[in-house]
N, C-alpha and C positions, 0 to 999 in steps of 0.2 A: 414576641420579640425574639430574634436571633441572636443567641449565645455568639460575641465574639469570639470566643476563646474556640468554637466549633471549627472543625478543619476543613479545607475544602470537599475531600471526600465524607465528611459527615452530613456535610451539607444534601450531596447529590444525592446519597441514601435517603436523608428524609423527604427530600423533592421525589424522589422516586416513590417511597414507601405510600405517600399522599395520592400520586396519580395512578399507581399501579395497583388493582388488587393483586394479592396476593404475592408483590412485593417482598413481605418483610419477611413472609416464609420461607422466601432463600436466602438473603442476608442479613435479617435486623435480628439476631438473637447472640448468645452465647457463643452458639455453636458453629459459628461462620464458618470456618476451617473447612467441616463436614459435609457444606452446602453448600458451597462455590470454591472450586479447585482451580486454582493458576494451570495452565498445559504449556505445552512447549512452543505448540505453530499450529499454523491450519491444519495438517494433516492428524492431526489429531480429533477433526472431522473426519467420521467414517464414511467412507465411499471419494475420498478425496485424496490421489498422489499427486508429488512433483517434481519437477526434473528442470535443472537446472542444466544450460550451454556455457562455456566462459570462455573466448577467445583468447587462443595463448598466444598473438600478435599482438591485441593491442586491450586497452580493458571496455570490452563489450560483452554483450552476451544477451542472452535469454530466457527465461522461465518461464515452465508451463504447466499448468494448474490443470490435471485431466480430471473427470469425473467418470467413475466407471460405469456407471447404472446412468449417465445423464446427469441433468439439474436443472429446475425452474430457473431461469436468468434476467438478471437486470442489471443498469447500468445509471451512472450519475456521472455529467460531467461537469466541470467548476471554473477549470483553464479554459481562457480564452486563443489556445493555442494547440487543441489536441489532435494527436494524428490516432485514426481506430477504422478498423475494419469490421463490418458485420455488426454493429451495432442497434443499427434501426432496428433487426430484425426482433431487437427485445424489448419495443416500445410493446407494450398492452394491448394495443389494435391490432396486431399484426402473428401471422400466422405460426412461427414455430415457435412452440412452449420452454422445450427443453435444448439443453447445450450440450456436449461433449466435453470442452476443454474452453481454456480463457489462455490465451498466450501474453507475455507480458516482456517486450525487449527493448534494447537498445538501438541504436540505428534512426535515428529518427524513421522516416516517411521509409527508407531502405528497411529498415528493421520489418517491414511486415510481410515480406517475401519468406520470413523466415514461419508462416502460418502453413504454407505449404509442403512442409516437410512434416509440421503437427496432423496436420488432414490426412495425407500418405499412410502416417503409422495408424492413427485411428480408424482408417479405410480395411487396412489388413488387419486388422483387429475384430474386424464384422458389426464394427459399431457406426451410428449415422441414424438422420432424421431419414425416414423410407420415402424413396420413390419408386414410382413404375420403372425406373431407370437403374436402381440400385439404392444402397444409401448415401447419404451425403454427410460427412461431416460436419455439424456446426462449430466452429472456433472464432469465438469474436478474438477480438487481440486491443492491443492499445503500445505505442513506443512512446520513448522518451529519447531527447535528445543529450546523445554524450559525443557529437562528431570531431571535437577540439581538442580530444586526447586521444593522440597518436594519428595515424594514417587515416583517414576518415574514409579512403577507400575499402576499409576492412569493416566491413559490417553483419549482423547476423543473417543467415540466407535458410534455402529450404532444409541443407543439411545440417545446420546448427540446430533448428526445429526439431527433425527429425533425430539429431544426439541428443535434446533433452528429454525428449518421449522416452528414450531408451534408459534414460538414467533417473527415472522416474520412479518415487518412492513412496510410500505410506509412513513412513516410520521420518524418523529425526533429519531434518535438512539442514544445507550449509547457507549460512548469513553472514551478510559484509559484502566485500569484492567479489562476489558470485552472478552468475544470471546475469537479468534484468538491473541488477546492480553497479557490476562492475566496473561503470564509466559514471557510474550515479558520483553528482557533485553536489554541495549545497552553499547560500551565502555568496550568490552571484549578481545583488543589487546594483553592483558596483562593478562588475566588469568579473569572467573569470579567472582575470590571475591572481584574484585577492581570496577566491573560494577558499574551502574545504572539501574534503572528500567526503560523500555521501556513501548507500550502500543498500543491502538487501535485507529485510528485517520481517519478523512471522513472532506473531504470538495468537492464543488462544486464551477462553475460559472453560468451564463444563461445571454444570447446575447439578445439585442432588437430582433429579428427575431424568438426568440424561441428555439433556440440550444443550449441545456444545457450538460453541463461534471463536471461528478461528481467524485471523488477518494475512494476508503475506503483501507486502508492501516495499516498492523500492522509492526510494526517498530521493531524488533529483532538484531540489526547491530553487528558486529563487532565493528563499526568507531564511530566517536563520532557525536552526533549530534548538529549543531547549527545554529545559526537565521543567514541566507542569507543578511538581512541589516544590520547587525551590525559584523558579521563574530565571534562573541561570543558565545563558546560551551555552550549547554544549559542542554546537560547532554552527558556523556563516562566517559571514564578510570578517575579513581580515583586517586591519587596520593598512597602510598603504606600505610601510614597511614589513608588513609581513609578519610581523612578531605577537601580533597579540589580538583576539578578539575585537571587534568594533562597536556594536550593537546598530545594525543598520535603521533601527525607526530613531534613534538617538540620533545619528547622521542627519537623515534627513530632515528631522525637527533644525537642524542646526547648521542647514543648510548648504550639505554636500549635495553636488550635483550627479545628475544620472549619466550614465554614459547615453550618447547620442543614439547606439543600436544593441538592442540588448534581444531583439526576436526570436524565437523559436528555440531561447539555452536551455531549458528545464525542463519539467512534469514528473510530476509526481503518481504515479500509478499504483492502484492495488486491487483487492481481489478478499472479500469477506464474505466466508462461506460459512453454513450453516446446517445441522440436519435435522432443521426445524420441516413442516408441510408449506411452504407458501407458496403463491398463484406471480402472477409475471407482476401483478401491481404490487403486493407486499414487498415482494425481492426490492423491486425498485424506492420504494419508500424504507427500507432496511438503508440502502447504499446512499441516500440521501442522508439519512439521521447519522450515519457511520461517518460522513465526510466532514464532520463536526470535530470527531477525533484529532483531523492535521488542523485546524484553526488550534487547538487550545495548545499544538506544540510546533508550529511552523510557522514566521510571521515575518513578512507578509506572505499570505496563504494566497491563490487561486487569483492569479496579478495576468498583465498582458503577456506577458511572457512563458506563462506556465501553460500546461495541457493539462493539467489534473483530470483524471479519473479514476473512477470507484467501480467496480464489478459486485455484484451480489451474488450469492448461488446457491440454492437451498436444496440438499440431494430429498428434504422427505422421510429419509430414516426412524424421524423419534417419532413416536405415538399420541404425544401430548395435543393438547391444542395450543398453536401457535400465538403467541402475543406478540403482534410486531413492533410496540413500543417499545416490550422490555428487550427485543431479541435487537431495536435500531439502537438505543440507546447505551448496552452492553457494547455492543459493538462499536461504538463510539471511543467507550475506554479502551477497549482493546487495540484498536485500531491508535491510538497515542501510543501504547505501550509498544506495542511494533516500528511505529517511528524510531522510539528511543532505539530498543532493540538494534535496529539496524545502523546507525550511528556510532553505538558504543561498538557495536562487534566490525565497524571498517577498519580498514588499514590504510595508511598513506602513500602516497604515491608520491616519487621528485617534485617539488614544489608544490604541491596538495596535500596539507597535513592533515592527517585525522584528530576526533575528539582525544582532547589530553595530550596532544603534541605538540602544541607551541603554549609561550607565555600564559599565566593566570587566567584563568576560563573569567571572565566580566560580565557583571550580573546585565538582564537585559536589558535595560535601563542606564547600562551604568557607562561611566566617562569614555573616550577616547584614548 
């Protein structure tokens, strides 16, 4: 029988510890602290920089996830709305193994011009899958749509790509209003001028044995987003004056209407790297189990209107043998905690306020 009084994370460890050998020998003892370390972002995956574009005309921009040695790659999409370039190429069947980089912008369908400028530097870098012709860079990519803030002729191109190859880093990145971020909205059930501001967000974990999974994730949603311990929205739809929280599944129970055309406003995009060994099939079953993460803090998740995608990318590094249940399901958490991440670290913009900026945050559930 199940201890009510058990918490939701005691729960998932003993769920875990039951399916997974060898499970509890990273978490279920004393000594937790020394055997599963919180990090900072994906780059804390070794073999994994990123570089960040942010347009100082209007809030667009780009991020770009390079892998320097490569990476096995895989991909999951959820949004019935995504725009992505090079993707087939990581279905299982099909011929290149390994990636270069994953570009991740704004711009909708315009946003992917900006791959071009990633390819270029990765080109003069002597890095590419080989042909008789030279190498070629592989760069899948994935946009999200932020075109209704500010000049929507201003979007990310081949030289934004190429600025963020350049400011591309291994060590500590910027989250919030950066990259891939910057136009990121969330809480647009209802039309966007009741949103919130969404944003760029990266977390990681690393195991005693040296297996680290890291997230970097920009948060665009539709649904609203909120803290998984407390079930409290932390930023979505607005109520109609603008002052306070709404709870949009509350709404709709209670029978607020949709707006008439709500197409192509969101997607949620991210990028869960790992330097576990996997083959093109695990990676993708990694990014499937990880996209479980934005249900348990994004609601409603993967709707008509979103594009969600997930990236996988396992550079190989650790020694161990690969468990792809504990490495899908890790990722999972992490991949939540990066949501929040990026949420709490946005900033508000004229009429887009961020988490903690307007009236009493309202449980999710909770009144009008």
């Amino acid at each position: 029988m199940i201890d009510e009084k058990m918490s939701r994370r005691e729960l998932f460890r003993a769920g875990m510890a039951a399916m997974i050998p060898g499970w509890s020998a990273y978490i279920c003892d004393v000594s937790e602290e020394k055997r599963m370390l919180s990090g900072e972002g994906i780059t804390d995956v070794p073999g994994i920089r990123v570089g960040h574009y942010t347009s100082p005309r209007r809030p667009t921009g780009c991020t770009v996830i390079l892998c320097d040695d490569g990476a096995v790659g895989g991909i999951d999409v959820r949004g019935a709305a995504p725009g992505t370039r090079e993707t087939d190429l990581l279905d299982p069947v099909n011929l290149v193994d390994r990636v270069d980089g994953i570009l991740l912008a704004g711009g909708s369908a315009f946003g992917l011009d900006a791959v071009g400028g990633v390819v270029k530097n990765i080109e003069e870098n002597g890095r590419g899958f080989l042909t008789g012709g030279g190498r070629v860079p592989i760069v899948p990519a994935a946009v999200l749509y932020d075109l209704e803030l500010g000049d929507a002729r201003i979007r990310p191109d081949a030289a934004a790509g190429y600025a963020a190859c350049r400011s591309a880093t291994a060590g500590r990145i910027a989250t919030g209003n950066v990259g891939a971020g910057a136009g990121a909205t969330v809480g647009k059930l209802f039309g966007a001028a009741r949103a919130m501001k969404g944003g760029l967000g990266t977390a990681s974990v690393r195991l005693a044995d040296g297996l680290v999974i890291g997230v970097i994730i920009a948060v665009n949603a539709v649904g609203d987003v909120s803290d998984p311990r407390t079930g409290r929205i932390l930023a979505g739809t607005r109520t109609s004056d603008g002052r306070r929280l709404l709870g949009s599944l509350r709404a709709l129970e209670e029978g607020e209407s949709l707006p008439v055309l709500l197409g192509g406003t969101a997607t949620t995009i991210g990028v869960v790297a790992t330097n576990a060994r996997l083959g093109k099939v695990e990676a993708k079953r990694v990014a499937m189990m990880a996209q479980a993460g934005l249900a348990r803090v994004i609601n409603p998740i993967h709707t008509q209107y979103d594009g969600d995608a997930l990236f996988a990318l396992a550079t190989g590094r650790h020694d161990g043998k690969a468990n792809v249940t504990l490495i899908g399901a890790l990722a999972a958490e992490v991949l939540a905690r990066a949501v929040i991440q990026a949420i709490t670290a946005a900033r508000g913009l004229p009429g887009l306020p961020a988490a903690g900026e307007i009236e009493a945050v309202q449980p999710a559930n909770g009144a009008r």
